[in-house]
C-alpha positions as CSV (number, residue, x, y, z in Angstrom):
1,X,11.3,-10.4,-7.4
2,X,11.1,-10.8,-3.7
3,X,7.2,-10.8,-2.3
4,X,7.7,-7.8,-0.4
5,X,9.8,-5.4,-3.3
6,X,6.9,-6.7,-5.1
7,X,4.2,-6.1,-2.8
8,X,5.8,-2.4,-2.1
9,X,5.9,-1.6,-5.9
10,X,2.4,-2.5,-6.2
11,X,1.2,-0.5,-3.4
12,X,3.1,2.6,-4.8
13,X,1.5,1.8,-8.5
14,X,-1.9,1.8,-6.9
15,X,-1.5,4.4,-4.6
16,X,-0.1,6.8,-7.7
17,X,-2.7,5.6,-9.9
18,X,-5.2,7.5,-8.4
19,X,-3.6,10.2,-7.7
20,X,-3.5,9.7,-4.3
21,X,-0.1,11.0,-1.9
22,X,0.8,9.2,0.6
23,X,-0.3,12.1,3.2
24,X,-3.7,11.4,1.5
25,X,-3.7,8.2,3.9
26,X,-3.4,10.2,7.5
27,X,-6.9,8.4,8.4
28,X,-5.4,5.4,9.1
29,X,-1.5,5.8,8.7
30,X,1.4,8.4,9.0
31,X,3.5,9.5,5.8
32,X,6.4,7.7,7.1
33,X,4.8,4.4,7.5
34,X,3.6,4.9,4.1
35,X,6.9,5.4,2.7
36,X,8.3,2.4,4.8
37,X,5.8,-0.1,3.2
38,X,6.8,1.4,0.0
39,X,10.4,1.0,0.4
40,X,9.7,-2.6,1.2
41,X,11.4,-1.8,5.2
42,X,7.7,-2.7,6.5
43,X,5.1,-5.3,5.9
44,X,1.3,-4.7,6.9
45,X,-1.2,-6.3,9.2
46,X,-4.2,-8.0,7.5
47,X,-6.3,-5.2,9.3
48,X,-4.2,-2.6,7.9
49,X,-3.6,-3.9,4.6
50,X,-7.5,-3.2,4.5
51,X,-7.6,0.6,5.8
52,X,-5.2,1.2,3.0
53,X,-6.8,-0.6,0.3
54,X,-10.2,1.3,1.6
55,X,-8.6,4.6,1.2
56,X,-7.2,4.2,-2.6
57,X,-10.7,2.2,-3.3
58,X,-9.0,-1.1,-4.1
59,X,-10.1,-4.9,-3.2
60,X,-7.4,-5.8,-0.8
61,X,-7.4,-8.9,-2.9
62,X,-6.3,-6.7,-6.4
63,X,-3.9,-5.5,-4.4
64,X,-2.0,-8.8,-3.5
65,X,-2.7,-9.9,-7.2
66,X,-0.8,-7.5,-8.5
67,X,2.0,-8.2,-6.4
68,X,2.4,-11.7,-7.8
């Protein structure tokens, strides 16, 4: 699987895991960017990565694991 379809479907798993929507992140992103970095159309920054990952209560480094 391609890094990105892989790093989108584990941002999705996570995300849903907890129960979380992805309105739940307006803090620090808009539902459509959401749903772009799950459809694997956007990739995020470092910086970003780490709002998101703050949000759901996930190491930023868990996150990337489980994309590989």
């Amino acid at each position: 699987m391609e890094l990105r379809a892989a790093f989108s479907a584990s941002l999705k798993q996570a995300r849903t895991a907890r129960g979380l929507t992805q309105e739940s992140f307006s803090d620090v992103s808009s539902r459509t960017y959401m749903s772009a970095l799950e459809r694997g159309i956007r990739a995020p920054t470092i910086e970003k990565l780490e709002e998101l990952c703050e949000v759901m209560e996930v190491h930023t480094l868990s996150l990337l694991a489980l994309s590989y």
